[in-house]
C-alpha positions in Angstrom: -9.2 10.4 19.8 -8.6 10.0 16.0 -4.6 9.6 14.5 -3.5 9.2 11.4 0.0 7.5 10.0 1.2 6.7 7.1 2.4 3.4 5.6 2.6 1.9 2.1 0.8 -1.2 0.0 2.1 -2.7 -2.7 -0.2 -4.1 -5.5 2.4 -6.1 -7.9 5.5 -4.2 -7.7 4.3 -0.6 -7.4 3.0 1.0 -4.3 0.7 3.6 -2.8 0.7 5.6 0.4 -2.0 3.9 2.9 -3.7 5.8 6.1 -3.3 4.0 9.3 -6.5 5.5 11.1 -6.4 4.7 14.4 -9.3 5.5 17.2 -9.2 5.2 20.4 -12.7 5.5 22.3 -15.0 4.8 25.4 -16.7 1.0 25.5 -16.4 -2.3 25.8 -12.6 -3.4 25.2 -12.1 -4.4 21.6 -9.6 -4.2 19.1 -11.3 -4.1 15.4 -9.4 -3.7 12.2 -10.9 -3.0 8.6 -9.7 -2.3 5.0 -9.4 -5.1 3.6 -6.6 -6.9 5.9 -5.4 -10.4 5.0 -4.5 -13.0 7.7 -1.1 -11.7 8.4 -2.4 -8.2 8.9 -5.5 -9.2 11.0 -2.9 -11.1 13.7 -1.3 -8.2 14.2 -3.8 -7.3 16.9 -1.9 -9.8 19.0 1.9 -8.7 17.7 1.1 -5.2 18.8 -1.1 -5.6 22.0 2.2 -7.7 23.4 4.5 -5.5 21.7 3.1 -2.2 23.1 2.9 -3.7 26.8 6.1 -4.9 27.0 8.1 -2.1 25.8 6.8 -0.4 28.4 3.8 1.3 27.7 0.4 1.1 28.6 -1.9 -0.6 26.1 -5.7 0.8 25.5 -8.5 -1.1 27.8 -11.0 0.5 25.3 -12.6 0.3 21.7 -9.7 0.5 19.2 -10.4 0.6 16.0 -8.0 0.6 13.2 -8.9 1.3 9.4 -6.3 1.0 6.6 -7.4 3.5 3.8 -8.0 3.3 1.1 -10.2 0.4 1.9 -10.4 -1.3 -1.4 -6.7 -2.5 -1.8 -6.1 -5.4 -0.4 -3.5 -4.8 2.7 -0.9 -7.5 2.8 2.3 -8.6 5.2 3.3 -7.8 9.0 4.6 -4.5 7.7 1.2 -2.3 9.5 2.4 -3.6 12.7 4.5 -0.4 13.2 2.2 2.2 11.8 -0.9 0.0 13.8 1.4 0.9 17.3 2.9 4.0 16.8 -1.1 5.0 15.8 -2.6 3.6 18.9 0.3 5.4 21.2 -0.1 8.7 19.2 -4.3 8.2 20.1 -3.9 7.6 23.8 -1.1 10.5 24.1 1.8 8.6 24.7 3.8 9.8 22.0 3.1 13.3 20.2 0.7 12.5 17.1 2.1 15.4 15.3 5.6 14.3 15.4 4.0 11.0 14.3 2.8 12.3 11.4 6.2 13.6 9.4 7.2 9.9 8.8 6.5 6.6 6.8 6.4 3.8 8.9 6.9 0.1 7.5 8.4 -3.3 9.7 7.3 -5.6 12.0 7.1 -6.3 15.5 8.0 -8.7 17.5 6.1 -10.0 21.2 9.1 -7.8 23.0 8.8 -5.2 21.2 11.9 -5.5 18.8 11.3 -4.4 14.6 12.0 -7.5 12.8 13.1 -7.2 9.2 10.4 -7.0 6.1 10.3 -8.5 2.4 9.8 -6.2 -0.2 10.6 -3.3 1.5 12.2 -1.4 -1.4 9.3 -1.1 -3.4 7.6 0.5 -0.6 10.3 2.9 0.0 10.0 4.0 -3.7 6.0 4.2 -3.5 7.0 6.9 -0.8 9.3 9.1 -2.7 6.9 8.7 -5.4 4.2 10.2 -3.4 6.7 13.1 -2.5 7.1 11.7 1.4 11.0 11.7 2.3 11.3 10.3 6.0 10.8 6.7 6.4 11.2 5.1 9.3 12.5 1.2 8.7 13.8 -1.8 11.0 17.0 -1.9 11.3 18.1 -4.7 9.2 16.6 -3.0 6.7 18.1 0.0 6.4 20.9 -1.3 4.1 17.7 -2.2 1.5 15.7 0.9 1.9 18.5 3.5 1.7 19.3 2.3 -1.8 16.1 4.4 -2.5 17.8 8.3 -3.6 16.5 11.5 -1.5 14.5 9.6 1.2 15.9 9.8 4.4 16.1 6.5 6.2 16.1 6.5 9.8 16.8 2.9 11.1 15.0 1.5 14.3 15.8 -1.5 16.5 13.0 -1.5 19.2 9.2 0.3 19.7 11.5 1.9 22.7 14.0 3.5 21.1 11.6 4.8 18.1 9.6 6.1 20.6 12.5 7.7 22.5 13.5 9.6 19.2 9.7 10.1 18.2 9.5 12.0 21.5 13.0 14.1 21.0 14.7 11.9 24.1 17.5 10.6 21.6 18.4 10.7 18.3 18.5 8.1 15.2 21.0 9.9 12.3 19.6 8.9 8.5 21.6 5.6 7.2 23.3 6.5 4.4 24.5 3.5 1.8 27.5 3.7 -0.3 26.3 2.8 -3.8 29.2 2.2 -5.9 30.8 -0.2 -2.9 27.9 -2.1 -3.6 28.2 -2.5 -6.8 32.0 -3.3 -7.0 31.4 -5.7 -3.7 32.1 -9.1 -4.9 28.9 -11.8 -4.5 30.2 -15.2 -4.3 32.8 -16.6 -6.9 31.9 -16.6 -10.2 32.6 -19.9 -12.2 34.9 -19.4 -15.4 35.1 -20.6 -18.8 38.3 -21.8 -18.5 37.1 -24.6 -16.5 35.3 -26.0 -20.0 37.6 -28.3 -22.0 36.6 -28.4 -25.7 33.1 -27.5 -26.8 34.9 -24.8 -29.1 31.4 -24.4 -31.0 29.2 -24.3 -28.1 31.5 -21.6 -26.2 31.4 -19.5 -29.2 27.3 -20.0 -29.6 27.2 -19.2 -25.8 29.1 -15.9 -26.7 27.1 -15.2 -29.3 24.1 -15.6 -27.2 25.2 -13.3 -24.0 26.9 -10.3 -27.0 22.8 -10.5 -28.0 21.1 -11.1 -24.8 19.7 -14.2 -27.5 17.9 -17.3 -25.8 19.9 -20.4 -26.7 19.2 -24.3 -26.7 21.8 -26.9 -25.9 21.3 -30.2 -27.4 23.7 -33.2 -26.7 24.1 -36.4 -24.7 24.2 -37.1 -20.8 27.5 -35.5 -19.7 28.8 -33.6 -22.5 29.0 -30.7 -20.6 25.5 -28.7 -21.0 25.1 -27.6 -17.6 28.3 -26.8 -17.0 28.6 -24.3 -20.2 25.1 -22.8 -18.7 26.4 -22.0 -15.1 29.5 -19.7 -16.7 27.3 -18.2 -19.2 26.4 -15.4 -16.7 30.4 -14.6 -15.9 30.4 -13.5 -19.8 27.4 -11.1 -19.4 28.0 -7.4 -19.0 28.2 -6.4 -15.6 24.6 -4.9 -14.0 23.8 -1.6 -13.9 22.5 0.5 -11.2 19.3 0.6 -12.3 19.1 -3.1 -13.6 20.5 -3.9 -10.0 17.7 -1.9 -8.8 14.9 -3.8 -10.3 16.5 -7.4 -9.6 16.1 -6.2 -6.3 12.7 -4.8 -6.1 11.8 -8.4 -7.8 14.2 -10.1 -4.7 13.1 -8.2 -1.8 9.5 -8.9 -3.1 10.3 -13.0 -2.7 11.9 -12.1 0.4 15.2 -14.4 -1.5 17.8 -11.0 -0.7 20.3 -12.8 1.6 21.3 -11.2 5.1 23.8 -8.4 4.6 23.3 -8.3 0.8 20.9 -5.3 0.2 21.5 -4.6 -3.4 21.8 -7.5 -6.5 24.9 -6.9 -7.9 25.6 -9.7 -10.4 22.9 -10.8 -12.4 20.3 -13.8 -11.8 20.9 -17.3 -12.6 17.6 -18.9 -11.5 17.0 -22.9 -12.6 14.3 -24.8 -11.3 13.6 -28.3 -10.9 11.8 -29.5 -14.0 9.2 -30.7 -11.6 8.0 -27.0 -10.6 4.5 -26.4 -11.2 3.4 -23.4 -14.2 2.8 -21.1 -11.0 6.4 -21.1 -9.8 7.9 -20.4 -13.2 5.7 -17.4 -14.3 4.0 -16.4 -11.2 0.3 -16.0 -9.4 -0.9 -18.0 -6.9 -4.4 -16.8 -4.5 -1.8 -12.7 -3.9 -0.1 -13.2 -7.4 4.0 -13.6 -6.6 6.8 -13.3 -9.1 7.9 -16.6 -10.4 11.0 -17.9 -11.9 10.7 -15.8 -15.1 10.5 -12.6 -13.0 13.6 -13.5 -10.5 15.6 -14.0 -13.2 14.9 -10.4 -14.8 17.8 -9.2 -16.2 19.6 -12.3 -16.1 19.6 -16.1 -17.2 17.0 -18.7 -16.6 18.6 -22.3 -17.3 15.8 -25.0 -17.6 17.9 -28.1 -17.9 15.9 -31.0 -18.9 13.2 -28.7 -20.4 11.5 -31.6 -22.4 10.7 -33.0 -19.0 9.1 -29.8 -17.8 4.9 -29.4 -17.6 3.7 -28.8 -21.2 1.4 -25.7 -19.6 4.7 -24.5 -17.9 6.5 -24.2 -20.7 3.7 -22.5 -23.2 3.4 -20.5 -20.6 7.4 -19.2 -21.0 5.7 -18.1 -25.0 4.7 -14.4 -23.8 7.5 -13.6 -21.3 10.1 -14.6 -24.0 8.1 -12.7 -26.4 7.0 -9.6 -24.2 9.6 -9.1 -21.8 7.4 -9.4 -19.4 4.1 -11.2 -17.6 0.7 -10.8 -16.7 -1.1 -12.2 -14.4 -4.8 -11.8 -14.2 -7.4 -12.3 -11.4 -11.1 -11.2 -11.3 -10.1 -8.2 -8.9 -7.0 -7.3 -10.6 -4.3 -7.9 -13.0 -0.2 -7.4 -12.2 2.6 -7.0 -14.4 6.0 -8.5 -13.6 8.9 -7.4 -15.8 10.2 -10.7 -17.3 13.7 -9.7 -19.1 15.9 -12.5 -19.3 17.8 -14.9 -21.7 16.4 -18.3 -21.8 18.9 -20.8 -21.4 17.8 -24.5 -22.1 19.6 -28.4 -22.3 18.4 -31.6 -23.3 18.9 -34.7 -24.5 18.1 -35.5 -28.1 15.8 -38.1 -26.9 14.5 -40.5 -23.8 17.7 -43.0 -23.3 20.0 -39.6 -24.2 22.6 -41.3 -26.9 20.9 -40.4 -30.1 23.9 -39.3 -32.9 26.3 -40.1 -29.7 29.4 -41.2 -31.4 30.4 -44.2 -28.2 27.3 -45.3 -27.3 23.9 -46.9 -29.0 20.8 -45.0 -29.0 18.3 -47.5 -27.7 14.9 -45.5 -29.1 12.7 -45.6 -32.4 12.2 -42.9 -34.4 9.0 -42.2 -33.1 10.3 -42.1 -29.8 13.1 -40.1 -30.5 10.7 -37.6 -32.7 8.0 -37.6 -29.8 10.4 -36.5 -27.0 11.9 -33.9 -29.6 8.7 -32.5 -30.4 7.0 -31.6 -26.7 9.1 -28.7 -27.5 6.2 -27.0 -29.2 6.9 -25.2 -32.7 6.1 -21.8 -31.6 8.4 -22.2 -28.4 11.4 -23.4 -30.2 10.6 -19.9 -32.8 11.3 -18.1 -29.4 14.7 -19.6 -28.9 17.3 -17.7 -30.9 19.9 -20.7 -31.2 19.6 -24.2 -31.0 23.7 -25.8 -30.9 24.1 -29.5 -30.8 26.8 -30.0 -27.4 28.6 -33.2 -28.7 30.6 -35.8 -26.4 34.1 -35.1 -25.8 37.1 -37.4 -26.9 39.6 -37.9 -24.7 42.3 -36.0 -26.4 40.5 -33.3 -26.0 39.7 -34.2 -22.1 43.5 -34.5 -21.2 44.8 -31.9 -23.3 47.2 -29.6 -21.6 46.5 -26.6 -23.6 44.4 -24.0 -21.6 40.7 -22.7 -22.6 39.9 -19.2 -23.0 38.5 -17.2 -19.4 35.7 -15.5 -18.9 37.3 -12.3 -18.7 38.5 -12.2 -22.4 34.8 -13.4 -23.8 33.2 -10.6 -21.6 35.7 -8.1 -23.1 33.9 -9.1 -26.5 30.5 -9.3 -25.2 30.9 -5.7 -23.5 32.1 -4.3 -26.9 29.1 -5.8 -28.5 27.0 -4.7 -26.5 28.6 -1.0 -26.8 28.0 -1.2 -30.5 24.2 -2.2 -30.1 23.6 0.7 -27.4 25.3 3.0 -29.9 23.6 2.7 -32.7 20.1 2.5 -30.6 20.9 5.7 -29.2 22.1 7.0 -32.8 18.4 6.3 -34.1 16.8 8.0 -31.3 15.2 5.1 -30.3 12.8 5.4 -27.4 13.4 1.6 -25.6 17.5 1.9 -25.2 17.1 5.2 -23.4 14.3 4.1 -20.8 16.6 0.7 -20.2 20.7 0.8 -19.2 21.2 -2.4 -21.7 19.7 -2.7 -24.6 20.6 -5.3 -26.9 19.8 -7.3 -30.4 17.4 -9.7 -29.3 15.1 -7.1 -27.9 14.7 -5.2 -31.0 11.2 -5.2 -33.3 10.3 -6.0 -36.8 10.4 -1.5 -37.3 14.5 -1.8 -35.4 15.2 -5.5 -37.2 14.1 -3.6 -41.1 16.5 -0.4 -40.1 19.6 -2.5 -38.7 20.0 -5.9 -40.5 21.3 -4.9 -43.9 22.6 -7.6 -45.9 25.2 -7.9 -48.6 23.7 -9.4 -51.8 25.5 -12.7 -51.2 23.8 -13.0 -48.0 20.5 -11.9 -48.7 20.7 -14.5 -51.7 21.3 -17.3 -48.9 18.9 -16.0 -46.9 16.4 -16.0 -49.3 17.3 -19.7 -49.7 17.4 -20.9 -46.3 13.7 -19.2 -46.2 12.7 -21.7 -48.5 14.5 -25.1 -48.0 14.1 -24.8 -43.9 10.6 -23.5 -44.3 11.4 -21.0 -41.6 8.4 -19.0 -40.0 8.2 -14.9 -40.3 9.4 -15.3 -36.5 12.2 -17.6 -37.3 13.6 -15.3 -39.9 13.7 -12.4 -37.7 15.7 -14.1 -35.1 18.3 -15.1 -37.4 18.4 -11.8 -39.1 19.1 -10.7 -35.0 21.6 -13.2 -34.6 23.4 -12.6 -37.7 23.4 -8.7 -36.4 24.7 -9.8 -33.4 28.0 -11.9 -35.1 28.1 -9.2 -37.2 29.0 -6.8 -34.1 31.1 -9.3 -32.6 33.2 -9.3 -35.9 32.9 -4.9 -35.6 31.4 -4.9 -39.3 28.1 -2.5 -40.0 26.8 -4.4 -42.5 25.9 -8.4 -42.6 27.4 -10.5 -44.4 27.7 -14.1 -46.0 29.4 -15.6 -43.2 27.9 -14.1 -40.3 24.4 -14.8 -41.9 26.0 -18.5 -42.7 26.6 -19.1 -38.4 23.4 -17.8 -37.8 21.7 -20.4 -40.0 23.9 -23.1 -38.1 22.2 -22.2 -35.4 19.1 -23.0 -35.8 20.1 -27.0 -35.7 16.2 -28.1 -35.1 14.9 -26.0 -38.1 17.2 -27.8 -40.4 16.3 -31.1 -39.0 19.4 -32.7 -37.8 18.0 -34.0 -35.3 14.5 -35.4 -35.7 
């Protein structure tokens, strides 16, 4: 006897309904499984065999074979070991296959016969309301993940038993239901606050600058200055995440199996920062079943990259088209997947080897060619893709012990959000197409067509401009990001057009360009 039931695979970050075809037949005991499994699926011959058996049903002493349609996608992950059981039970009569039939099923199985929890089950949930299916049958600890997923039922299992048990009409499993906006306002850890940070007046404001723009940023300054610990608060300034941003963080999460247990929803946004030692594949993604990297778990949020002169030289060209494209590809000879890539760059190093070059205490122990060498493995056309470079200088002591307190987070992000308000506003004013498809959009995502209609300059400051052009010998690129960043102090300050001064900080910003350092 033939069955059918359905399931999902995902190929990148979208999905598409799969048929679990299962047949049971007369011959020599066997249990064959086609359509392009990978290891994980093909073991779950055993998973289920011991599953069905002891749950107490009766497992098949015939030819089984099982075929995963379509058969040219590559099938992926313990999540056919449902579908695979509840098909071979269906086949042999011991649950009706036309009951079977009405639901989705996705999860694992354990030897007893237990659903075990799944990564990237909300992408699969959404390939089935995209194909119009509504019922979806989950493990249990999933159910928080895949009910975030609007007008699909979830019905949460715990055991083949009880599924079976409701499958059959002997009990009943009511649809989990998740309360949205308790998510959202659900706090996720403690955030750290800028009112920690003693001095550093100039960086703090570049840093606001950068999260009112969503504008990549590059700290420069000696060991201990404080680089690291201006990076890890920048994310408290940021405006808070959206439903749908939340949603796609999570997709990206649940994909790296990195949501933590009883958080089903990404409510604050990423701060990802790997060891400079990570390898190009971790940051941007691939590998032999291409994964999202470091770039793509920080999606609409920061990725710091302390030390980034020590990083791989391919690892960082790499970073060129994310920063550039908002997202990345990643080709194979089969296929090719997209991973959304949105996020503000956040790097720190030291201006060279030994660290103390310009320190004011201690005695920089390079040459120039040293100190020029380490500068530039930051490669031209990376540094064009940083927004603002800010030297981070060494603190005094007076300012160390001072008694007077720094500003919070919670006053800069009051800034930020009104920045940000203005940018959405006049996005939305100009029709344009980008700010309505995503819930933030901000200056440093705009293009030359949004950079010509929304940078106007006062006479005075395109006069400076024009002469920064020429004595910095800034590229087309570089002269578009300060024209966004300008835009950006411009909205900070509530003022439509840009003028002398705000065009005057954004030139201070670019500290590398101007050759302070090298």
């Amino acid at each position: 006897m033939i069955t059918i039931v359905k399931s999902t695979a995902l190929h990148g970050l979208e999905g598409q309904i799969v048929n679990v075809e299962v047949d049971v037949s007369r011959g020599l005991p066997s249990f064959d499984l086609v359509g392009l499994p990978d290891a994980s699926v093909r073991e779950a011959k055993d998973r289920v065999r011991a599953a069905i058996k002891n749950s107490g049903f009766e497992f098949p002493v015939k030819r089984i074979t099982v075929n995963l349609a379509p058969a040219d996608i590559k099938k992926e992950g313990p999540v056919y070991d449902l579908p695979i059981a509840i098909g071979i039970l269906a086949a042999t009569g011991q649950v009706d296959p036309v009951s079977c039939s009405k639901f989705v099923y996705l999860g694992e199985l354990s030897l007893n016969g237990s659903l075990r929890p799944v990564s990237g089950l909300l992408p699969n949930v959404l390939a089935a309301r995209e194909a119009g299916l509504e019922d979806v049958i989950v493990p249990a600890d999933n159910a928080g993940e895949a009910a975030l997923v609007e007008d699909v039922n979830i019905f949460p299992a715990g055991t083949l038993a009880e599924l079976i048990g409701f499958l059959s009409g002997e009990i009943y499993i009511s649809p989990f239901k998740q309360d949205i906006t308790k998510l959202l306002a659900s706090p996720m850890g403690a955030e750290l606050d800028f009112a920690d940070v003693r001095g550093q007046h100039a960086a703090r404001r570049a840093l606001e600058v950068a999260a009112a723009g969503g504008h990549n940023i590059l700290m420069l300054g000696s060991p201990g200055s404080g680089k690291t610990m201006l990076a890890r608060r920048l994310p408290g300034i940021l405006p808070d995440l959206t439903f749908p941003e939340a949603i796609e963080a999570t997709k990206i999460h649940s994909l790296a199996g990195l949501l933590p247990p009883g958080r089903p929803l990404v409510t604050r946004r990423p701060f990802r920062s790997p060891h400079h030692t990570a390898s190009t594949v971790s940051i941007v993604g691939g590998g032999r079943s291409p994964k999202p990297g470091e770039v793509s778990l920080a999606h609409n949020g920061v990725l710091f990259m302390d030390e980034i002169p020590e990083f791989h030289k391919d690892a960082l060209e790499a970073l060129r088209q994310p920063l550039e494209d908002g997202n990345v590809t990643i080709s194979r000879v089969n296929s090719s997947i997209t991973y959304p890539a949105g996020l503000m760059l956040v790097a720190a190093c030291n201006p060279c080897p030994c660290g103390y070059y310009g320190d004011s205490v201690r005695e920089c122990k390079c040459t120039p060619y040293q100190v020029e060498r380490y500068i530039s493995r930051l490669s031209g056309p990376l540094l064009d893709r940083i927004d603002i470079h800010i030297e981070v200088p060494r603190l005094s002591y007076e300012e160390i012990a001072t008694g007077e307190k720094p500003e919070g987070s919670a006053a800069i992000k009051i800034r930020v959000e009104a920045a940000r308000a203005r940018q959405r506003e006049r996005f939305d004013l100009e029709g344009n197409p980008a700010s309505r498809q995503a819930a933030s959009s901000c200056n440093a995502r705009m293009g030359p067509k949004e950079v010509r209609s929304f940078c106007k300059l006062t006479k005075p400051a395109r006069r400076l401009l024009e002469e920064a052009f020429k004595h910095l010998s800034l590229s087309a690129r570089s002269h578009d990001r300060i024209l966004k960043v300008s835009r950006t102090i411009a909205d900070i300050d509530g003022q439509e057009l840009i003028g002398e001064t705000q065009l005057a900080e954004a030139i201070q910003y670019r500290a590398l360009d101007r050759h302070q350092l090298i």
